[in-house]
C-alpha positions in Angstrom: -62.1 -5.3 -79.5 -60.8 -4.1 -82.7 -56.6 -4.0 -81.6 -54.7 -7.0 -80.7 -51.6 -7.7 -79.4 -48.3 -5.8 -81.4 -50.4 -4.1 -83.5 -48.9 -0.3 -83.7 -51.1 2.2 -82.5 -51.2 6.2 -82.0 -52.6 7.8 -78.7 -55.1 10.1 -79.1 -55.6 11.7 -76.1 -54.1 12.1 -73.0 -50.9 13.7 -72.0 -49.3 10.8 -74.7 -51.2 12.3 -77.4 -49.1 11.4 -80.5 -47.0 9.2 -79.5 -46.3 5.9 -81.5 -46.1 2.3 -80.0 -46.7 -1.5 -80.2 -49.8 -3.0 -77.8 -47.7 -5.0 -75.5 -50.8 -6.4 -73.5 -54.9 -6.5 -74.2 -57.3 -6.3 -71.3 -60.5 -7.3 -73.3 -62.7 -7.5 -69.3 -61.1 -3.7 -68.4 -61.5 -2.6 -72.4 -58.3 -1.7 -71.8 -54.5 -1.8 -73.8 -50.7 -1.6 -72.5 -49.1 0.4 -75.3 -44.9 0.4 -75.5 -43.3 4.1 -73.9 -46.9 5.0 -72.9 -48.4 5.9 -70.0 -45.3 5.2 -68.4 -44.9 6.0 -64.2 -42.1 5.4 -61.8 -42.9 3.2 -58.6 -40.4 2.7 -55.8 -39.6 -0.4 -54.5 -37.8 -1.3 -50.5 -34.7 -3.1 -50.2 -35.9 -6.4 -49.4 -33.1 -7.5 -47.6 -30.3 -5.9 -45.2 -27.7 -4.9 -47.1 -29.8 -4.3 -50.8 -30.6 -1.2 -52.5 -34.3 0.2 -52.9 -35.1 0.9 -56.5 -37.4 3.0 -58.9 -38.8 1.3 -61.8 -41.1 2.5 -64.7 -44.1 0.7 -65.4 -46.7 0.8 -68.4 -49.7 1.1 -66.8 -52.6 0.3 -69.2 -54.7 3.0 -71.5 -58.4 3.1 -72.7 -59.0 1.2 -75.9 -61.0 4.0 -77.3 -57.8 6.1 -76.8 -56.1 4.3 -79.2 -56.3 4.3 -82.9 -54.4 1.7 -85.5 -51.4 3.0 -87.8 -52.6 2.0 -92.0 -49.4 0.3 -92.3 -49.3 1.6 -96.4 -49.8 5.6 -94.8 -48.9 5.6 -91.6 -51.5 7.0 -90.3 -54.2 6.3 -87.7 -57.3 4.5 -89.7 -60.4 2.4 -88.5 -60.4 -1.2 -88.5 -63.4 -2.8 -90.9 -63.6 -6.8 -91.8 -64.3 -9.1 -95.0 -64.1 -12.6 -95.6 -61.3 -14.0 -97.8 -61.6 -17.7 -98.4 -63.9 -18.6 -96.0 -61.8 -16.8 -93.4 -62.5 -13.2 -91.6 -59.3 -10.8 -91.5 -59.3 -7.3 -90.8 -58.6 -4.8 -93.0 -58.0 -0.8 -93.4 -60.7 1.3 -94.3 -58.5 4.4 -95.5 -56.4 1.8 -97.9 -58.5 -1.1 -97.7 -55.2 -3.0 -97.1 -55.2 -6.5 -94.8 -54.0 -6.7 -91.3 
């Protein structure tokens, strides 16, 4: 999987289409990514006890990977992810400005 966890990342489809945020979870099994303000829907939970409120919370529920793509840090804009080795260690890099990850 080419994102990790708190890389920034831009929605590319969806009814989130545009929308800016960090990867706050990685399901590699699912191929799968829980992107910050994304994909966000309301569930409803029962009091639990006499006496205690119900409540409605949002939760991030998690996007496609191939939904995603990662922000060029330099431009700011989405770019694909490509690899090189620098002293005997792989690290990603950008291929619209070749810069490191």
């Amino acid at each position: 999987m080419y994102v990790k966890k708190d890389d920034m990342v831009i929605v590319l489809s969806g009814k989130d289409k545009g929308k800016k945020g960090k990867i706050l979870r990685v399901f590699r099994e699912l191929d799968k990514v829980t992107v910050e303000g994304v994909a966000v829907r309301k569930k409803t939970l029962k009091a639990k006890r006499k006496g205690q409120k119900g409540q409605i919370i949002e939760k991030a529920v998690p996007i496609h990977v191939s939904n995603v793509a990662l922000i060029d840090p330099k431009t700011d804009r989405p770019t694909r992810i490509g690899s090189k080795i620098v002293a005997k260690k792989k690290v990603r890099i950008t291929k619209k400005s070749g810069m490191e990850i």
